[in-house]
N, C-alpha and C positions, 0 to 999 in steps of 0.2 A: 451564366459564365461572366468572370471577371472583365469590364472595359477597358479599364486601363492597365498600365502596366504594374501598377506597385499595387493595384487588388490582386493582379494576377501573382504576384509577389507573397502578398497576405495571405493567398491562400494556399498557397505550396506552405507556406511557414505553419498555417494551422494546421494542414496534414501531416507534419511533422511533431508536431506538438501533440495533436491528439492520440497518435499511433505511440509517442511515449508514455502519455499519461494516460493510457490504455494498457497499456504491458506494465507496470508500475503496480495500477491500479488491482489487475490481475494477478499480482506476484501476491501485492497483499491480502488478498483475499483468499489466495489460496494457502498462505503462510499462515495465517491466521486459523484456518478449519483444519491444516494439518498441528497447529500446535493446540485446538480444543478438542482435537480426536486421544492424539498423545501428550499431552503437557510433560516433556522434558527443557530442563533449564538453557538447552542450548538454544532450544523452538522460539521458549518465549523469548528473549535474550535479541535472538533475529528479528523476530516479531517487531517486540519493541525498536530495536534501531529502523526498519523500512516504515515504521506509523509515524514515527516521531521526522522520519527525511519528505514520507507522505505529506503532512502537516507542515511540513515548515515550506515545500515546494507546491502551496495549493493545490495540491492533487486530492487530497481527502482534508475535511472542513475542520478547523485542529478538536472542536467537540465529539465528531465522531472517534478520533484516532483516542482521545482521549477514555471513552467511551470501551474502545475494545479491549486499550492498554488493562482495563480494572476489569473488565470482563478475563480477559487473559489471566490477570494477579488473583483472582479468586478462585480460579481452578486447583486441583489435588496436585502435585506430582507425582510422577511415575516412579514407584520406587524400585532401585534398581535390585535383581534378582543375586541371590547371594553364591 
């Protein structure tokens, strides 16, 4: 347990921190496997904008975002049904 007053501070602040870049974390991952199950332009499109806010807020290392971004772009789209 925290001694003094401003660890005890720090660490309410990392428990906040880690609970966002935990649900963040979460959203991209699962944004991601839903737009490599269905690759429609709107999936990838989100995809890309929460990898790219991921990476620039240290949440995911910008290599990996970079990473899924071209894993993402090399997929087929869905074409849509006539």
């Amino acid at each position: 347990m925290p001694v003094t007053t401003s660890a005890a501070k720090a660490l309410r602040r990392d428990r906040r921190r880690t609970l966002v870049n935990l649900t963040l974390r979460s959203q991209v991952n699962s944004l991601v496997r839903q737009s490599t199950q269905r690759p429609t332009a709107d999936l990838i499109r989100q995809a890309y904008s929460l990898l790219d806010r991921a990476a620039q807020n240290h949440i995911l290392h910008p290599n990996r975002a970079a990473k899924l971004k071209s894993k993402l772009a090399k997929l087929p789209p869905v074409k849509k049904r006539p």
